[in-house]
MARLUMTOR-39491 format. One line per 8 residues: number of its first residue (from 1); their letters; for each residue x, z, y of N, C-alpha, C. Coordinates in nm, 2 decimals, always signed. Layout:
BEGIN
NUM	A	X,Z,Y,X,Z,Y,X,Z,Y; ...
This chain:
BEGIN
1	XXXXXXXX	+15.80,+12.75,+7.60,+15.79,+12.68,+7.73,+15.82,+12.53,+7.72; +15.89,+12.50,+7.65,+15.96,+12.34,+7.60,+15.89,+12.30,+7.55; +15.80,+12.33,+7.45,+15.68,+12.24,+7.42,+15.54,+12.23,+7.48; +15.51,+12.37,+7.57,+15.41,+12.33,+7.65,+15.43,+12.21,+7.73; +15.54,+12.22,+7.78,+15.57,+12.12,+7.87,+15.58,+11.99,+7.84; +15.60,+12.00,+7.74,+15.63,+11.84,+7.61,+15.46,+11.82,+7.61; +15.35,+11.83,+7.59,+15.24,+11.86,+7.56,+15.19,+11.84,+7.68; +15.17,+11.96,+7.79,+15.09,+11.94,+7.90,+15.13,+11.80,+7.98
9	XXXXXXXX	+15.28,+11.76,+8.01,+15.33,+11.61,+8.09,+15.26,+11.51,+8.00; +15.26,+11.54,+7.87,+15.20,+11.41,+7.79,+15.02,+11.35,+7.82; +14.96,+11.51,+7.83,+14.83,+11.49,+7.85,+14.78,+11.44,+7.98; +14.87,+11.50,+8.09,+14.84,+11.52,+8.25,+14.86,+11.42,+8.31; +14.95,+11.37,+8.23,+15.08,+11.19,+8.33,+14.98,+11.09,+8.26; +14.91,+11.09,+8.17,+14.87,+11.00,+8.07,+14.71,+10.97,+8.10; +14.67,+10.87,+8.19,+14.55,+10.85,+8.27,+14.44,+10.84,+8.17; +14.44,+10.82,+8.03,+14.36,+10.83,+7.98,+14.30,+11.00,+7.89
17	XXXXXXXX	+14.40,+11.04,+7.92,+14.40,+11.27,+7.93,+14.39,+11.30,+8.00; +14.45,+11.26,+8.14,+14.46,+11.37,+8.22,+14.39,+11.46,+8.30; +14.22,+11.43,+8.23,+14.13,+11.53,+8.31,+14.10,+11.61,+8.22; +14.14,+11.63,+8.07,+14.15,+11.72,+7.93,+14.20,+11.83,+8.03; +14.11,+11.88,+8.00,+14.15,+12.10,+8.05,+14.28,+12.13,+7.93; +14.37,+12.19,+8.02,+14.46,+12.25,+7.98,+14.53,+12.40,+7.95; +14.46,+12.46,+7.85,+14.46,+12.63,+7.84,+14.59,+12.67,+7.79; +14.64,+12.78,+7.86,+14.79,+12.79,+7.80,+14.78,+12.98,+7.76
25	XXXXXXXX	+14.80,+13.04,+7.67,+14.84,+13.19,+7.63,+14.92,+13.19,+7.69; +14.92,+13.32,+7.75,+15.05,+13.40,+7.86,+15.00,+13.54,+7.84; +15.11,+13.59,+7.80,+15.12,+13.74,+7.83,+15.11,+13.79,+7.99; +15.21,+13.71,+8.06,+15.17,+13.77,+8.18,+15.17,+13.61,+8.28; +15.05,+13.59,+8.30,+15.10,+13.46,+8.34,+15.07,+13.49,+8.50; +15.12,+13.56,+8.57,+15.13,+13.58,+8.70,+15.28,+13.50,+8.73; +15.37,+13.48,+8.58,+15.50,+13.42,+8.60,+15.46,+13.22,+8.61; +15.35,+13.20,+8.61,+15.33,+13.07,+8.66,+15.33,+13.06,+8.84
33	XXXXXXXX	+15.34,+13.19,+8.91,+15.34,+13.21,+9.05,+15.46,+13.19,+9.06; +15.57,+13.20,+9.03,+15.73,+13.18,+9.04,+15.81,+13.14,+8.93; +15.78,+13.04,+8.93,+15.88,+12.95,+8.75,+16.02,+12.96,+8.82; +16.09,+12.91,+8.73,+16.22,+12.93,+8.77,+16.30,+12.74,+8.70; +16.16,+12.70,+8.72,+16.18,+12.54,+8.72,+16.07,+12.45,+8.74; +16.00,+12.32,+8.76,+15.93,+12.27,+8.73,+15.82,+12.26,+8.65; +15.67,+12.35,+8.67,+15.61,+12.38,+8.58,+15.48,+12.26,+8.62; +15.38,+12.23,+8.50,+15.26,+12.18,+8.51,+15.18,+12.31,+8.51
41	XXXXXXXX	+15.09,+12.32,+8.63,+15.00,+12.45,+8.57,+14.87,+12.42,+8.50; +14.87,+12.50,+8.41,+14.74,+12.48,+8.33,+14.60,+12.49,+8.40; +14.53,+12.46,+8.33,+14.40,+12.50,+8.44,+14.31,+12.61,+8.40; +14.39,+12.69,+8.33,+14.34,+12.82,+8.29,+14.43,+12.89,+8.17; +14.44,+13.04,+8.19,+14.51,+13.09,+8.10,+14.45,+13.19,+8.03; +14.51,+13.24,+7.91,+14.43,+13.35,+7.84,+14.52,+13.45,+7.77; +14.48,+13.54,+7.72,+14.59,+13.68,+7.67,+14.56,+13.73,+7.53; +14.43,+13.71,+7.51,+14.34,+13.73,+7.36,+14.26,+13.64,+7.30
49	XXXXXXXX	+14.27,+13.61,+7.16,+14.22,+13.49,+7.07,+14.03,+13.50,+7.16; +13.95,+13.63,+7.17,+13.84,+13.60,+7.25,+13.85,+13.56,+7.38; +13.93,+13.59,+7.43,+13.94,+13.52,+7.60,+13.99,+13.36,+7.55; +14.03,+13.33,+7.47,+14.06,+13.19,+7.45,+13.97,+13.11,+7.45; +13.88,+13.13,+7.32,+13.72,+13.12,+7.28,+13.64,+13.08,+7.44; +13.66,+13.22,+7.49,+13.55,+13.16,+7.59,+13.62,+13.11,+7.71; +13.74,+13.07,+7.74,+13.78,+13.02,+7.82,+13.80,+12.85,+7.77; +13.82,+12.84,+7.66,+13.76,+12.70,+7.60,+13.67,+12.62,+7.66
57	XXXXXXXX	+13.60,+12.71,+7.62,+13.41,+12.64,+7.63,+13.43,+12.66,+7.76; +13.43,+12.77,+7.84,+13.40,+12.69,+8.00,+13.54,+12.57,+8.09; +13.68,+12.56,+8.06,+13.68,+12.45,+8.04,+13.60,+12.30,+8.05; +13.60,+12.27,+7.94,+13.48,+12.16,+7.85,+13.40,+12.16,+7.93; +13.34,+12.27,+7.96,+13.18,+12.28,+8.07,+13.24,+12.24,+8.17; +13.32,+12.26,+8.22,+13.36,+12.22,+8.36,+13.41,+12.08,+8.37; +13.53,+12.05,+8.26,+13.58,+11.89,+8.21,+13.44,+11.77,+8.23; +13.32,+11.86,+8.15,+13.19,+11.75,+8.21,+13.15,+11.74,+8.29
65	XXXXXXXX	+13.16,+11.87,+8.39,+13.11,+11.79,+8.51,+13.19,+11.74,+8.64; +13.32,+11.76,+8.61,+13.42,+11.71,+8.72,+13.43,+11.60,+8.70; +13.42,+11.57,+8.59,+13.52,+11.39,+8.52,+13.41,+11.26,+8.57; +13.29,+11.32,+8.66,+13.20,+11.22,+8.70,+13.25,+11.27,+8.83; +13.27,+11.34,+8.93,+13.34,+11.35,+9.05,+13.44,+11.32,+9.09; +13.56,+11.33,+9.00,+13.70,+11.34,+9.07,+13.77,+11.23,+8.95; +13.88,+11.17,+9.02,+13.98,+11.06,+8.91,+14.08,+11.20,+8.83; +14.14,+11.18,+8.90,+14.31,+11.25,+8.83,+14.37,+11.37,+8.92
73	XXXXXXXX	+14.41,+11.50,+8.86,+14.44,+11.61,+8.97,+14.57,+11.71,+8.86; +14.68,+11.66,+8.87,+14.78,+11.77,+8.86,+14.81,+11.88,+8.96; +14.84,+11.99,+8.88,+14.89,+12.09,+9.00,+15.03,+12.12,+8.97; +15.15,+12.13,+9.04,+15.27,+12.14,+9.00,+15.32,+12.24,+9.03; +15.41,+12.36,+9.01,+15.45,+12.45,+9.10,+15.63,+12.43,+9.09; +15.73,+12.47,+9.17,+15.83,+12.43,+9.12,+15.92,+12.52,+9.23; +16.03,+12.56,+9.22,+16.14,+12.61,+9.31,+16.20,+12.53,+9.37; +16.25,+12.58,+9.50,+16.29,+12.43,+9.61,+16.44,+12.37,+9.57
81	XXXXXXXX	+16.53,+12.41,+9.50,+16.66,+12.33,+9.50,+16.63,+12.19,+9.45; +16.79,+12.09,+9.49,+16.74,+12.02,+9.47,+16.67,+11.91,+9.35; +16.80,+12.01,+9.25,+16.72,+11.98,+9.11,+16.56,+11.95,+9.05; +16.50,+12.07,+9.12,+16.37,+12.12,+9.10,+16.33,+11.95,+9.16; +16.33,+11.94,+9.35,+16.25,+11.85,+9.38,+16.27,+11.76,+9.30; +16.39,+11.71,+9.31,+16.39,+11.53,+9.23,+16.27,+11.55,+9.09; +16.31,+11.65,+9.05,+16.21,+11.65,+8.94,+16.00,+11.65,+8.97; +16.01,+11.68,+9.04,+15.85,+11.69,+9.10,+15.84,+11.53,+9.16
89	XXXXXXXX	+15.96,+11.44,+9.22,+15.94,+11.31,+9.23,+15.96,+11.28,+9.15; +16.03,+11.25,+9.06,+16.04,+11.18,+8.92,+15.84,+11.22,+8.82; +15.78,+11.29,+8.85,+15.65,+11.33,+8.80,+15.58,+11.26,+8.90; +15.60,+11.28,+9.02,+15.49,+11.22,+9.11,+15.51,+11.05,+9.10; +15.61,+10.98,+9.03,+15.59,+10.81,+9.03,+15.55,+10.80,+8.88; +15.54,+10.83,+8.80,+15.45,+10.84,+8.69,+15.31,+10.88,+8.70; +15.32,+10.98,+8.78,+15.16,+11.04,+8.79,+15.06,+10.89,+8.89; +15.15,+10.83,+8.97,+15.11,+10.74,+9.03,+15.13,+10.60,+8.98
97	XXXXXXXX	+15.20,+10.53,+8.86,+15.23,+10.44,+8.84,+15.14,+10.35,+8.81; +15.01,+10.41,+8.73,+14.89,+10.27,+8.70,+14.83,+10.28,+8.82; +14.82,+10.32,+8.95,+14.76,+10.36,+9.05,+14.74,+10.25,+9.17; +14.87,+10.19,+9.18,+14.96,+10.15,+9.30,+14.86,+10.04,+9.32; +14.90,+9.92,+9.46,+14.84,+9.85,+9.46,+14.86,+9.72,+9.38; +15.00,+9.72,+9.35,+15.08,+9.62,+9.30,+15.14,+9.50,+9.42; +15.09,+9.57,+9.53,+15.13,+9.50,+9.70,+15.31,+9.59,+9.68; +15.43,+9.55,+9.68,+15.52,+9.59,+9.67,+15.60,+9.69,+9.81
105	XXXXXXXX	+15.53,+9.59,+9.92,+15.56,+9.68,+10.04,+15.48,+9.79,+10.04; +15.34,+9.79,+10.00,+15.26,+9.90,+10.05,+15.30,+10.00,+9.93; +15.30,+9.99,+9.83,+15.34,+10.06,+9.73,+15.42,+10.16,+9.78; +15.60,+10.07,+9.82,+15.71,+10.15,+9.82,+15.66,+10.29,+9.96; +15.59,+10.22,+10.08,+15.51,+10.27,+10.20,+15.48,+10.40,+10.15; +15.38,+10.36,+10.06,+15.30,+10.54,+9.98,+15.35,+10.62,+9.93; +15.45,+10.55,+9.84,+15.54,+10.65,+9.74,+15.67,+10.71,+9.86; +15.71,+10.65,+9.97,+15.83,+10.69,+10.02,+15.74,+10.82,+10.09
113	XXXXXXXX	+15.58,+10.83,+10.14,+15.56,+10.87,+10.22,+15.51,+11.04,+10.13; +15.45,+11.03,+10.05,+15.47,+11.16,+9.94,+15.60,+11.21,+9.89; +15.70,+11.14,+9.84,+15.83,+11.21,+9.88,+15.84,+11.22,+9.96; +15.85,+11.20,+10.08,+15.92,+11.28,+10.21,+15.83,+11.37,+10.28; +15.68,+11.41,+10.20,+15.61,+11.50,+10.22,+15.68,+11.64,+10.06; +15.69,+11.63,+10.01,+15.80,+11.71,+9.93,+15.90,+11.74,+9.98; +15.99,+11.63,+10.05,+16.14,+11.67,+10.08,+16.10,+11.75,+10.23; +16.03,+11.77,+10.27,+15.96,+11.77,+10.40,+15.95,+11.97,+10.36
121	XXXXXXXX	+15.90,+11.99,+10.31,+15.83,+12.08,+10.25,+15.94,+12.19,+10.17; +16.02,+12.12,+10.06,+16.11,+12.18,+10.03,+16.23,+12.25,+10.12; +16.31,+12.06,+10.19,+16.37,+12.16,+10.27,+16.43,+12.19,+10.38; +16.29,+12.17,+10.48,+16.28,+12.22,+10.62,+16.22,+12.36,+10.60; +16.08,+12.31,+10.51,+16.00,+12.44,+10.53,+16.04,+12.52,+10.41; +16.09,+12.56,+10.32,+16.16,+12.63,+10.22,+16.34,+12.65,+10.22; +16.34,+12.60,+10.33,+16.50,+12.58,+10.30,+16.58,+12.56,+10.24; +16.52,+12.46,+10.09,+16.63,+12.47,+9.96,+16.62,+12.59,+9.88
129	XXXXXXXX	+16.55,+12.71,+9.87,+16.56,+12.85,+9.85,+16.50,+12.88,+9.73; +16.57,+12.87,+9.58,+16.51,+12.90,+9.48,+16.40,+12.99,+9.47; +16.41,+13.10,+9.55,+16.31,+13.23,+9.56,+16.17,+13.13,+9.66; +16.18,+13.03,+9.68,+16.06,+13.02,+9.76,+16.00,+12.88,+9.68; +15.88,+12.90,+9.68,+15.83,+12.76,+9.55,+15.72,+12.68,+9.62; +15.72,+12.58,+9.60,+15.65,+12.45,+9.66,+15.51,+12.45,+9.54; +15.38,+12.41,+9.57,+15.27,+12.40,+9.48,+15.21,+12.28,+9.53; +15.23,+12.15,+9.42,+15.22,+12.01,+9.46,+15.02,+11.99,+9.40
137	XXXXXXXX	+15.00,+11.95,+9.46,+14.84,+11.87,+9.37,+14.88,+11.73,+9.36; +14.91,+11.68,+9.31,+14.85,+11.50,+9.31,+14.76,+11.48,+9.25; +14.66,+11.41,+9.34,+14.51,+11.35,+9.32,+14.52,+11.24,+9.33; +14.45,+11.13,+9.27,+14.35,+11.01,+9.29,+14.21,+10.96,+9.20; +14.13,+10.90,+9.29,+14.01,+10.85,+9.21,+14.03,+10.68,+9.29; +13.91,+10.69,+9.28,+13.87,+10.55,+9.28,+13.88,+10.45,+9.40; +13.91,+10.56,+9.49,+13.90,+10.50,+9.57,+14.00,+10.57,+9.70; +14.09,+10.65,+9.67,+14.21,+10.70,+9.70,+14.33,+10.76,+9.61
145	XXXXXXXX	+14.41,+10.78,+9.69,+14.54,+10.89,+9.64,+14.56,+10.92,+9.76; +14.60,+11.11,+9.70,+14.69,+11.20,+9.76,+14.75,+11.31,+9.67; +14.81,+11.35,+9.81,+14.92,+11.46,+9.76,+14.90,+11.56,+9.86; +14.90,+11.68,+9.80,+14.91,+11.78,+9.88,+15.03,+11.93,+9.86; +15.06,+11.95,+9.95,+15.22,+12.01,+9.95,+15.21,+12.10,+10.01; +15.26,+12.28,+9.99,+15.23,+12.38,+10.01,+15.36,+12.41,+10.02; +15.42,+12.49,+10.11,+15.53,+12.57,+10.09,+15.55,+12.72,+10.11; +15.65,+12.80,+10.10,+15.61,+12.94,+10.16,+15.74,+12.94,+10.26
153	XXXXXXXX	+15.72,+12.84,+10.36,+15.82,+12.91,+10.48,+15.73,+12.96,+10.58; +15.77,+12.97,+10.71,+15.70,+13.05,+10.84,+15.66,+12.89,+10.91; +15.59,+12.77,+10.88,+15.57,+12.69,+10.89,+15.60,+12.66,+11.08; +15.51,+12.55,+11.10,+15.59,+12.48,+11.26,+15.48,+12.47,+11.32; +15.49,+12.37,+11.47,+15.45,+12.33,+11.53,+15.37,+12.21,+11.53; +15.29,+12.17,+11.38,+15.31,+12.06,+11.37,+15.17,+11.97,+11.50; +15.13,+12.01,+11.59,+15.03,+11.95,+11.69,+15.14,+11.87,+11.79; +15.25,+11.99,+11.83,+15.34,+11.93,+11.90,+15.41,+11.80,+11.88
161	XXXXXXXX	+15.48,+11.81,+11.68,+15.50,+11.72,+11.69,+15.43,+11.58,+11.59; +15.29,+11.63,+11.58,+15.22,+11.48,+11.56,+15.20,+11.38,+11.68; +15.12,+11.51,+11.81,+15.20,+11.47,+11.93,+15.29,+11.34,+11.97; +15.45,+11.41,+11.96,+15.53,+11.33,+11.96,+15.54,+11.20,+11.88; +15.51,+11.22,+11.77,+15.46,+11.09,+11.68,+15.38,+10.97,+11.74; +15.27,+11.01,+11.80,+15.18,+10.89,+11.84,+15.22,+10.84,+11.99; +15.33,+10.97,+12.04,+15.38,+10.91,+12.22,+15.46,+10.82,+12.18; +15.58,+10.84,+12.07,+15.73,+10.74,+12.09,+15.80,+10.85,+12.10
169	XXXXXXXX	+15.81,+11.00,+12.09,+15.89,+11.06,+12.12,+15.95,+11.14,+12.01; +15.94,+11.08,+11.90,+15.95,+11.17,+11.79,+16.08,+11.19,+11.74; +16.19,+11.08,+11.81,+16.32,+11.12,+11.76,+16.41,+11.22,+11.87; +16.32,+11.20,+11.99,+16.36,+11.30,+12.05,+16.36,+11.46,+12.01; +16.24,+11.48,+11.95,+16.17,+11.60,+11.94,+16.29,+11.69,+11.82; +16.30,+11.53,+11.74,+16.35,+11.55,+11.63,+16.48,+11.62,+11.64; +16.56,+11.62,+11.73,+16.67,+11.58,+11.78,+16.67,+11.78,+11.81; +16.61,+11.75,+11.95,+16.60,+11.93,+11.94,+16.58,+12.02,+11.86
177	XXXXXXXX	+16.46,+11.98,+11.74,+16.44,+12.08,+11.64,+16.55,+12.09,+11.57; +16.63,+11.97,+11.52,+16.74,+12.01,+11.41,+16.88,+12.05,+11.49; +16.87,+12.07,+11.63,+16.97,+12.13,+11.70,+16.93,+12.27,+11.71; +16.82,+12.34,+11.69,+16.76,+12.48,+11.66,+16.78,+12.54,+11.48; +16.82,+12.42,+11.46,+16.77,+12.43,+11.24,+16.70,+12.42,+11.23; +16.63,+12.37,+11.29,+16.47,+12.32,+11.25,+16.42,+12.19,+11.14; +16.29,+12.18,+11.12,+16.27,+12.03,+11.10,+16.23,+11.98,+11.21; +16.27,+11.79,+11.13,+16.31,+11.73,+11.28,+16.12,+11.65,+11.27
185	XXXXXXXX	+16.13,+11.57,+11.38,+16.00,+11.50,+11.37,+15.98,+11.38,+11.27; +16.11,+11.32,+11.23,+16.09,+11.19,+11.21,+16.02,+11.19,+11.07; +16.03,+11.26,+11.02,+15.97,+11.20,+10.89,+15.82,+11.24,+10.91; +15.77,+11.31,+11.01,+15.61,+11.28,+11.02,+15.60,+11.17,+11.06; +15.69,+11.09,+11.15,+15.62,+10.94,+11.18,+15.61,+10.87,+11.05; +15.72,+10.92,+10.95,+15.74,+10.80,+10.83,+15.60,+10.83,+10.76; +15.58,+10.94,+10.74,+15.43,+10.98,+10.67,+15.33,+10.94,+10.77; +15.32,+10.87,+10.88,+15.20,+10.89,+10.95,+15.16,+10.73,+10.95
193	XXXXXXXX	+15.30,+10.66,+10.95,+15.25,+10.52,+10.97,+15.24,+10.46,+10.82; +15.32,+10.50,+10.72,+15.26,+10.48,+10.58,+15.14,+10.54,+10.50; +15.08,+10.61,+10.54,+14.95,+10.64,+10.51,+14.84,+10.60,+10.56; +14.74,+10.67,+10.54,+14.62,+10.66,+10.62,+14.52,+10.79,+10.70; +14.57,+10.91,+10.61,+14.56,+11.05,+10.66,+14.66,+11.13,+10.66; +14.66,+11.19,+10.75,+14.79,+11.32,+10.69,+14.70,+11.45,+10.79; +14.71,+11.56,+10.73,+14.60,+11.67,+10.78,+14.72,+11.79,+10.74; +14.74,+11.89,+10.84,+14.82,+12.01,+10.85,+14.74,+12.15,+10.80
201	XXXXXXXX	+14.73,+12.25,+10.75,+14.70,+12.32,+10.80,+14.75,+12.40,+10.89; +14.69,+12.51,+10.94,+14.67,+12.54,+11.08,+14.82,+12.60,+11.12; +14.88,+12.65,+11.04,+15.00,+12.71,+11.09,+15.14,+12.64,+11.03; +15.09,+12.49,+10.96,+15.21,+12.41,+10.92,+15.29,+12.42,+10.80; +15.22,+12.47,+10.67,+15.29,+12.52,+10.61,+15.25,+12.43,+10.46; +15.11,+12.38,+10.48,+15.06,+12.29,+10.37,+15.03,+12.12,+10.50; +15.06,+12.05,+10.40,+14.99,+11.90,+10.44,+14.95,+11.82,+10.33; +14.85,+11.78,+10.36,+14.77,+11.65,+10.30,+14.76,+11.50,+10.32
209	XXXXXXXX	+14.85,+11.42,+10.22,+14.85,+11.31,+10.28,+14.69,+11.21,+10.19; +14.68,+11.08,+10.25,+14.57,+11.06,+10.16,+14.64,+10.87,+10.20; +14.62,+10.83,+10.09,+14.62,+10.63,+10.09,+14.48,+10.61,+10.00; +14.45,+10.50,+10.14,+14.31,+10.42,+10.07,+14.35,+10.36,+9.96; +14.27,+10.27,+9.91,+14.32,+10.21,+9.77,+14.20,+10.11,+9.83; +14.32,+9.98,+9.84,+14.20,+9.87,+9.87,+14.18,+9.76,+9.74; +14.06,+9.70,+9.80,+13.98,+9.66,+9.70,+14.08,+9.54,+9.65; +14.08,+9.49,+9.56,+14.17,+9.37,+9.49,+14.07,+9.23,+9.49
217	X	+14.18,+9.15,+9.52,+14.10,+9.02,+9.61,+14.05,+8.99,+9.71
């Protein structure tokens, strides 16, 4: 596990690899559904030297024809304590670092705003709960970044409080939810006004943030 990991961060983090397909042997790799730390997932796995073979070659087949569609795409899976997160942000400012605008406000803007789509995620909607695991994408091409953040809680309300976000009412909202145990609102306004998209799915449990990347000069 210590040297995949030595190996896959080197290839994945490293803008000039990180669209190299990554095949990993697993006996059972259903254990990439629940690591019991910070894992990169591969983008394919295999059990026998022939499934390797031909999981290779389609790979490659596929490495040619994504790498003219899409920039850069980690997938991360990780357990929610706090350990775990800081570690998935310590990977997401590397995975982002030749990326940025080099605008220092907007930068910090983006990067605060994907962390607290993680801390968001971990632990309102997972509660901190090693048994429950976050699965990160970070994306960018040419002409954005995102992040997208999945958790397995019983997700929210999030209409109500995007809602509250665009009225002014979000520390209110905020206010009641974390008097329930809830999550509060405020950190969707922090993600709403430092981005440029943020997209829920339907029952609150995954979001998508997205930053343009503007043109230089």
């Amino acid at each position: 596990d210590t040297d995949y990991t030595i190996v896959a961060s080197s290839l994945k983090l490293d803008p000039a690899t990180s669209m190299l397909p990554v095949v990993r042997g697993m006996s059972e790799p259903s254990g990439l559904e629940r690591p019991d730390a910070v894992v990169i997932v591969p983008d394919a796995t295999f059990d026998s030297v022939d499934a390797a073979v031909e999981l290779v070659r389609d790979e490659v087949e596929r490495w040619r024809e994504e790498k003219h569609l899409f920039g850069r795409l980690v997938t991360l899976r990780s357990p929610s304590d706090e350990r775990s997160v800081e570690k998935l942000k310590s990977i997401l400012e590397k995975f982002y670092a030749d990326a940025l605008s080099r605008d220092a406000t907007e930068d910090y803007k983006t990067l605060s705003a994907f962390r607290e789509a993680i801390d968001n995620a971990a632990h309102h909607g997972n509660r901190g709960r090693r048994d429950r695991h976050l699965t990160v994408n970070l994306m960018q091409n040419d002409d954005r970044l995102a992040i997208d953040v999945k958790d397995e809680g019983p997700g929210f309300d999030h209409e109500r409080l995007l809602l509250a976000t665009t009225s002014g009412t979000a520390a209110g909202v905020a206010r009641e939810r974390l008097g329930e145990g809830l999550a509060g609102g405020l950190g969707l306004r922090l993600m709403a006004e430092c981005v440029d998209e943020v997209r829920y799915a339907e029952d609150g449990s995954r979001v998508t943030l997205v930053k343009r990347r503007r043109a230089s000069g």
